[in-house]
C-alpha positions, -999 to 999 in steps of 0.1 A, spaced: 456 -327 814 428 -321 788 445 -281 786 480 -297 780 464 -319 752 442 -291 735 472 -268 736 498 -296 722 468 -299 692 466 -262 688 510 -262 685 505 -285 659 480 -267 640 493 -235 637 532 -252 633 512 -267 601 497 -237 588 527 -220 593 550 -244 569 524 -243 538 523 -207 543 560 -202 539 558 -231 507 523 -211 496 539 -177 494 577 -181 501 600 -178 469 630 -188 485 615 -219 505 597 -232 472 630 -229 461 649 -249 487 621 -275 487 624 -279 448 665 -283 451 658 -301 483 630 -333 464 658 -331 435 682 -342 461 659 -368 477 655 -383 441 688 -384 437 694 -406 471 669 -427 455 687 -429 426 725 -436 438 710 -457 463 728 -437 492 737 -453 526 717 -452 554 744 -427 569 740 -410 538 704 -404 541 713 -389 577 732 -367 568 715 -354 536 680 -354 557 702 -334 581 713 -308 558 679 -300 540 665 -298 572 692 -272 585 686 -252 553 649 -253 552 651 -239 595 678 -214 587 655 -200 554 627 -203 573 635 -187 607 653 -156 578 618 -150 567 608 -145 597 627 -120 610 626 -101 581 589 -98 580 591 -93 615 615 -60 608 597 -48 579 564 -50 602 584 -27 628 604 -4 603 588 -3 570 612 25 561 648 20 549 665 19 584 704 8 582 705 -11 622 672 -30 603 694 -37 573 719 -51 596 701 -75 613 680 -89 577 721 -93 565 732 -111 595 698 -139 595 704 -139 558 740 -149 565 728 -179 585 714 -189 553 748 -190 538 761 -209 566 731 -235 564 738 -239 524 777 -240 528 771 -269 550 746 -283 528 769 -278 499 794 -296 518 772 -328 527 764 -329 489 802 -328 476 807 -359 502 778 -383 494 777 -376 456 815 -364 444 822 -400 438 790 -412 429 790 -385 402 822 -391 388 
């Protein structure tokens, strides 16, 4: 049992490390988590439903895995192929387009709580 507990503590460590180093030397995810408080503000600030919040929660939280899990695996192939190599290429385009699908959703959950709100 004490193993199991040690080893949970260690998970949670390095899964800690891990996020500030992606917000310490991550563009993209400094990015995201800028638009990302902006949009947390503004729930504040419209006074968004508690569905609302869900679903907004939701959305950042798809974004910020999807850029996240991108980094990844494109540090990941650069570490393996630090050349120009088009099958590399491929695979950075296709976790970059999960990006796209992550922010299209995002984009979408936006448009629904604050279109009206907006307007």
């Amino acid at each position: 049992m004490n193993n199991f507990i040690t080893g949970r503590i260690k998970a949670i460590y390095y899964s800690i490390k891990g996020a500030f180093l992606l917000l310490k030397t991550e563009h993209s995810i400094q990015a995201q988590t800028i638009i990302s408080l902006f949009f947390i503000a503004l729930g504040f600030y419209f006074d968004i439903s508690k569905n609302e919040w869900i679903f907004q929660i939701l959305a950042i939280c798809l974004v910020l895995v999807a850029e996240s899990l991108n980094t990844a695996i494109e540090k990941l192939s650069d570490y393996i192929q630090p050349k120009f190599d088009k099958k590399i290429g491929f695979i950075k385009d296709i976790a970059a387009g999960s990006v796209f699908f992550a922010a299209i959703f995002a984009l979408f959950i936006v448009y629904t709580i604050y279109w009206d709100k907006i307007l």
